[in-house]
C-alpha positions in Angstrom: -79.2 -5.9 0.0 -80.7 -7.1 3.4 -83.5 -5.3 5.6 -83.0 -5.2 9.2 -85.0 -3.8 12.1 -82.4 -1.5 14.2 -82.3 0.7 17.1 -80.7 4.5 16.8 -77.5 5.0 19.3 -76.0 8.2 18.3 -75.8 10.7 15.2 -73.2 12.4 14.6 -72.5 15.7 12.4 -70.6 14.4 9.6 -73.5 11.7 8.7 -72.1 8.8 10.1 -74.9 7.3 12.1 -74.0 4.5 15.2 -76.9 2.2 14.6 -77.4 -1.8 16.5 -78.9 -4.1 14.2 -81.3 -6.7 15.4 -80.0 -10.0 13.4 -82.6 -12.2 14.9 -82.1 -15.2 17.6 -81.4 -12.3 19.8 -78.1 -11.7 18.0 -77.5 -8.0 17.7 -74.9 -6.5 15.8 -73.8 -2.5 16.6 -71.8 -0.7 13.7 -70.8 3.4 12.8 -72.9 3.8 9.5 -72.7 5.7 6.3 -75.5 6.8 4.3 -76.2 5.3 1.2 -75.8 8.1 -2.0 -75.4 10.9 0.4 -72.7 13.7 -0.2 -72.3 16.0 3.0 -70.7 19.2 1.9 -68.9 21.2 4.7 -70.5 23.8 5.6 -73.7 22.0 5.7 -72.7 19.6 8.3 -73.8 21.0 11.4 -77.5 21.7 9.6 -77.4 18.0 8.1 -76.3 16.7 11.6 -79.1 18.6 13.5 -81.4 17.5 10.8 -80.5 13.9 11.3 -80.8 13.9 15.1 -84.5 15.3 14.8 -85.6 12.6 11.9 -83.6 9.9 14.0 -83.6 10.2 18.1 -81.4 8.2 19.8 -83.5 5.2 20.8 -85.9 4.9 17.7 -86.8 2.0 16.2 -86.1 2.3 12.2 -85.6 -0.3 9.1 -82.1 -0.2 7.9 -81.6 -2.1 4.2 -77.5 -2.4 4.3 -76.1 -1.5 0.8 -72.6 -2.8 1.2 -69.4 -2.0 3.1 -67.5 1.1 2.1 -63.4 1.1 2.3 -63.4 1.2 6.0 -65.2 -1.9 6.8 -68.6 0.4 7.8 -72.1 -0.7 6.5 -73.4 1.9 3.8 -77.2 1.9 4.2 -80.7 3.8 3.5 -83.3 4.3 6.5 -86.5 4.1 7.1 -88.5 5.2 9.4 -92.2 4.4 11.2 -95.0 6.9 11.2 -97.3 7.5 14.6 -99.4 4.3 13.2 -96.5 1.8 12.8 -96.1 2.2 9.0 -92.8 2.0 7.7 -92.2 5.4 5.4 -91.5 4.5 1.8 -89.3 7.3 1.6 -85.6 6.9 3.0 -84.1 9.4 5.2 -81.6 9.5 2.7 -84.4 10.9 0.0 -85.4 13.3 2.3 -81.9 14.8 2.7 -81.7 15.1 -1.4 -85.5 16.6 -1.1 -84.6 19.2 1.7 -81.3 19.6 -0.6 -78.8 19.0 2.5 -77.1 16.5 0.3 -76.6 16.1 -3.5 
């Protein structure tokens, strides 16, 4: 598992979040994401994707630890994001979705 700072470029309904991971030496690195233990169940897509785009605004700065790759080649990772102060949350946005039971 590795940690990377990233930047938020798009959320989309179905989960699948377009993140650009900073790699260091000014190398960045932009990939379509899955979330890590996360089951999106149909007809709680929309609420799940709207959920998502308020947790993670296009443009925030988050920590990403990458999982692995799923069957399609696309990183599978949990998020993390920074409170007001500049703490990182030790809860995962992928907890929270299990917590507000959006996912299973």
């Amino acid at each position: 598992m590795y940690t990377f700072k990233a930047i938020i470029n798009r959320v989309m309904p179905n989960g699948i979040i377009n993140i650009t991971f900073d790699l260091g030496f000014h190398e960045k690195y932009t990939s379509n994401c899955m979330l890590h233990n996360i089951a999106i169940l149909g007809d709680k897509e929309e609420k799940v994707g709207q959920y998502l785009r308020e947790m993670l605004p296009v443009g925030s700065l988050v920590y990403v630890n990458s999982v692995k790759l799923d069957t399609h080649g696309r990183p599978i990772v949990k998020i993390f994001t920074f409170f007001e102060n500049g703490m990182v949350d030790k809860i995962s946005v992928n907890d929270y979705l299990i917590m507000e039971n959006l996912s299973w």
